[in-house]
C-alpha beads as a LAMMPS data file, in Angstrom:
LAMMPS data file: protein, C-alpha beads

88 atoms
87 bonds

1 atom types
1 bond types

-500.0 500.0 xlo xhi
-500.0 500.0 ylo yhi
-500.0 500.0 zlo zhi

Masses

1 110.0

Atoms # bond

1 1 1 -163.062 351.719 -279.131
2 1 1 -165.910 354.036 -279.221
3 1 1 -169.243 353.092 -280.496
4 1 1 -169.342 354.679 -283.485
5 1 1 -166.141 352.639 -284.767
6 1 1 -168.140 349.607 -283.873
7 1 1 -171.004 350.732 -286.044
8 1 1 -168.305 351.355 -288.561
9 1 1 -166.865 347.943 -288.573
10 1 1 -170.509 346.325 -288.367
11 1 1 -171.389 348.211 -291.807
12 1 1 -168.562 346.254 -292.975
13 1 1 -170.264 342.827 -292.512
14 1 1 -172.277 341.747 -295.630
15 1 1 -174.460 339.262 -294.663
16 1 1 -176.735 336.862 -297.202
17 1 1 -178.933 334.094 -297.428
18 1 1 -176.117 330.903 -297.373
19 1 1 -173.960 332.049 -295.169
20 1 1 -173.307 329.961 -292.014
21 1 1 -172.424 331.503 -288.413
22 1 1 -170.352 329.695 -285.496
23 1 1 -171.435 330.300 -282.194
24 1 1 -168.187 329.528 -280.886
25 1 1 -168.857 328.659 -277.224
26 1 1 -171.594 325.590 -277.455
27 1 1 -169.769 325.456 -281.341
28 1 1 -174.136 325.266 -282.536
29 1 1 -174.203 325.931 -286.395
30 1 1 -176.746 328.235 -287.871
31 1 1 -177.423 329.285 -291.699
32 1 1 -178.850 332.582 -292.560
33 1 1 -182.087 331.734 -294.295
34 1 1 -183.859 335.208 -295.137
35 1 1 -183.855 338.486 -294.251
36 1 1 -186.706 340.637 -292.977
37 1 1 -187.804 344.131 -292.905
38 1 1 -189.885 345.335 -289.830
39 1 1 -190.710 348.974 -289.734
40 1 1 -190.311 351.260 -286.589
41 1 1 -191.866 354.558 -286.221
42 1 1 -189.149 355.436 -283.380
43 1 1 -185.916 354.420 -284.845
44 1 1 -184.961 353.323 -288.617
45 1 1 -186.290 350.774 -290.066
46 1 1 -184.741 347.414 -288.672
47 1 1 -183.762 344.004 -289.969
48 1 1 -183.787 340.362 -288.655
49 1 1 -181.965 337.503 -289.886
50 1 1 -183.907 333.836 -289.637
51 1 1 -181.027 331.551 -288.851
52 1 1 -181.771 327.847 -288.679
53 1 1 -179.677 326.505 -285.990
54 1 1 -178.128 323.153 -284.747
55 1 1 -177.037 322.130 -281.441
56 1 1 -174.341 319.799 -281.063
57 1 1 -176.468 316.762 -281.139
58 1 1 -178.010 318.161 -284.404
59 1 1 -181.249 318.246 -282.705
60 1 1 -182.963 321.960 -283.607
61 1 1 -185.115 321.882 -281.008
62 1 1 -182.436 322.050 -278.332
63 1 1 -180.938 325.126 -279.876
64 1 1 -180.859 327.702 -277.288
65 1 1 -179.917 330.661 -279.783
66 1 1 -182.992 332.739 -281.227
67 1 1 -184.385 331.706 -284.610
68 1 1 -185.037 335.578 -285.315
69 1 1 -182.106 337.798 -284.599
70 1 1 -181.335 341.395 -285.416
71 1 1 -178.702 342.014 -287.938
72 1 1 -176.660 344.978 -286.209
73 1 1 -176.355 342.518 -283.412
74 1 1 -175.417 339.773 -285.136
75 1 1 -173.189 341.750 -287.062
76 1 1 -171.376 343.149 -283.811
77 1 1 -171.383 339.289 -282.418
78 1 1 -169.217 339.302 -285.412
79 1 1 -166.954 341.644 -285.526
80 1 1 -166.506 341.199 -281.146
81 1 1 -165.976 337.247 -281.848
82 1 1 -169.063 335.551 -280.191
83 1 1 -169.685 334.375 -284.135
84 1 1 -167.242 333.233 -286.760
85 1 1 -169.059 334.117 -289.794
86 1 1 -168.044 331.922 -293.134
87 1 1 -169.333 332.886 -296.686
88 1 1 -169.962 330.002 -299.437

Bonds

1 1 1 2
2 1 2 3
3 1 3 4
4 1 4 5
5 1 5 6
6 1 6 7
7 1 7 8
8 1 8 9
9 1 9 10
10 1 10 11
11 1 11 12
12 1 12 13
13 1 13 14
14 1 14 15
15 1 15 16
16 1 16 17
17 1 17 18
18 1 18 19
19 1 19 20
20 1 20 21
21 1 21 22
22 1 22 23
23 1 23 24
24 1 24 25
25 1 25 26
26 1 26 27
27 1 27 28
28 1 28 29
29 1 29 30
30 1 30 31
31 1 31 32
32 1 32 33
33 1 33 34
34 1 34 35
35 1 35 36
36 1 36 37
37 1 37 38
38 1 38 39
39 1 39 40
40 1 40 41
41 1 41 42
42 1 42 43
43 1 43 44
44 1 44 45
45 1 45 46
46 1 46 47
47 1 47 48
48 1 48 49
49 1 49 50
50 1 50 51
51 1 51 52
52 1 52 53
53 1 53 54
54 1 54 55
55 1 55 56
56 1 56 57
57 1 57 58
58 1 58 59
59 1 59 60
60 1 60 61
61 1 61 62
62 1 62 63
63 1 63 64
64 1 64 65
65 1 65 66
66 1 66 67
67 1 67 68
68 1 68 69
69 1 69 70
70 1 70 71
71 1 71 72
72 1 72 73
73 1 73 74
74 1 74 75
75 1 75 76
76 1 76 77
77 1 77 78
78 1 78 79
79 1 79 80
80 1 80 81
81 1 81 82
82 1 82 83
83 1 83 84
84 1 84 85
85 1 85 86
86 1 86 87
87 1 87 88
């Protein structure tokens, strides 16, 4: 698949505040939380996700996934599988 088709797919993904992501390898839980707008001069403007996470002892702390992570990359985690995404 060429990048543009993943780009595609990844405008696809609606994300919101609620929605919970799998990280399907250490099976941690996260919940989108808000969304944030940081400006860059170089590219467009980009967007980060806060995502409260839990490990599998439910200890936060622990969590070894970001707390801030870009939404085209989470997104394409997605869409690749690395994330199951469920919507309430």
């Amino acid at each position: 698949m060429t990048k543009l088709h993943w780009r595609e797919q990844a405008d696809n993904v609606i994300l919101n505040p609620g929605d919970i992501v799998i990280d399907i390898v250490p099976k941690q839980v996260g919940v989108l939380v808000k969304i944030e707008r940081r400006i860059s001069i170089e590219d467009d403007d980009i967007y980060f996700w806060h995502v409260n996470w839990t490990a599998n002892d439910l200890d936060v702390t622990v969590a070894p996934n970001p707390i801030w992570m870009e939404e085209t990359s989470l997104k394409l985690s997605i869409i690749v599988g690395f994330y199951d995404l469920y919507t309430p």
